[in-house]
Every structure is written in C-alpha cells, then in structure tokens.
N, C-alpha and C positions, 0 to 999 in steps of 0.2 A: 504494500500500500504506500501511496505515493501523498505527501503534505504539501500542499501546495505554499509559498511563498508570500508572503503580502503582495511583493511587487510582481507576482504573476500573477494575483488576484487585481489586480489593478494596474496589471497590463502596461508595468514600465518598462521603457525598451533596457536593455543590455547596457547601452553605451552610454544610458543618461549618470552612472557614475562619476563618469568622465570628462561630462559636460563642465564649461565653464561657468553657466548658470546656473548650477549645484551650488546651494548657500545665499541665490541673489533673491531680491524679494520679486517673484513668481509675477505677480501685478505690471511687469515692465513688459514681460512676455504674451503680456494678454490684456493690453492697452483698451480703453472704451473708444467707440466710434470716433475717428476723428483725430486720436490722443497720438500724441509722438511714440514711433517706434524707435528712434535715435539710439538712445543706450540702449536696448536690445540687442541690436545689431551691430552695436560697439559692441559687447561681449560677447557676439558669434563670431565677430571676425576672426578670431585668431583662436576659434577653438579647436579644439584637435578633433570631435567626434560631427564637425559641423554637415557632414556629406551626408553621413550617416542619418545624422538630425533629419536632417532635408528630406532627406529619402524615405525616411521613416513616415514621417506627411503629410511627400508627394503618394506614395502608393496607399496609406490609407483615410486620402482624402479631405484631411484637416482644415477644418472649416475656420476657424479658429487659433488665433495668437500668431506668436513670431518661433516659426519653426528652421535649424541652419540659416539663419539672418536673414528669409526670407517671411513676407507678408503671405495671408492668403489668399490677396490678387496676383502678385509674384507666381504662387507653387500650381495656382492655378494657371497662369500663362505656360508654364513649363510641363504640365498634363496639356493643353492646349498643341503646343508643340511638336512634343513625342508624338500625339496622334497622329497628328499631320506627316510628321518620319514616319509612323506605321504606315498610313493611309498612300504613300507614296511606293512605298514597299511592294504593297499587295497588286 
C-alpha cells in the first residue's frame, strides 16, 4: 500500500522545490486584473526550473498567475503557436 504525499495530493510539480519563488509571497505570482507582473518575472528570470515552470502550464492549460515568467496571454500565444507548427505539419 502506497501513502500518498501532500504534495501529490495537491499536485505540486517536482521542480517547484527549486523554484526561485519558493519563500516569495505567492500574491506576486497571481496578480488581480490589471496589477503588475514586474517582480514576478524578475524572479523567473534567472530561475533554474523556469522551462520546466512554463511547460508545466503551457501543457496543462493555466489559466491563471505568472507561470516560467510568462502571463497567461503569453502561454496562451505559445499553445496558439505550437498548433499552428502542428497544423503545418499535418
């Protein structure tokens, strides 16, 4: 029998140990309509898991906050994108 984890009960990725936003107040990352993403994105810049971040969601869709120093107009241009690579593909 297998115990599941907090954070796989709550479905935190891997890499967010390693994040540079680990200790920051959470609130910068998930700005209200309108509000500055600035420091956010200052401390994406130069994190080490920031790809990873991104990608994490870009693929599941994150509606929501400052994910690898991207908005979620950004992550959506970049699924807008890809498709467009697929759709060229096929």
């Amino acid at each position: 029998m297998s115990i599941a984890t907090l954070a796989d009960i709550l479905e935190i990725p891997g890499f967010y140990k390693d994040a540079n936003c680990v200790g920051e107040n959470q609130d910068l990352f998930f700005p209200d309509r309108g509000g500055s993403t600035v420091k956010a994105k200052a401390i994406c810049k130069d994190c080490d898991v920031r790809e990873e971040c991104l990608e994490f969601a870009v693929e599941r869709k994150e509606r929501f906050g400052i994910w690898g120093g991207k908005s979620e107009r950004e992550r959506r241009a970049i699924r807008r994108e890809r498709r467009q690579k697929q759709e060229k593909k096929s």
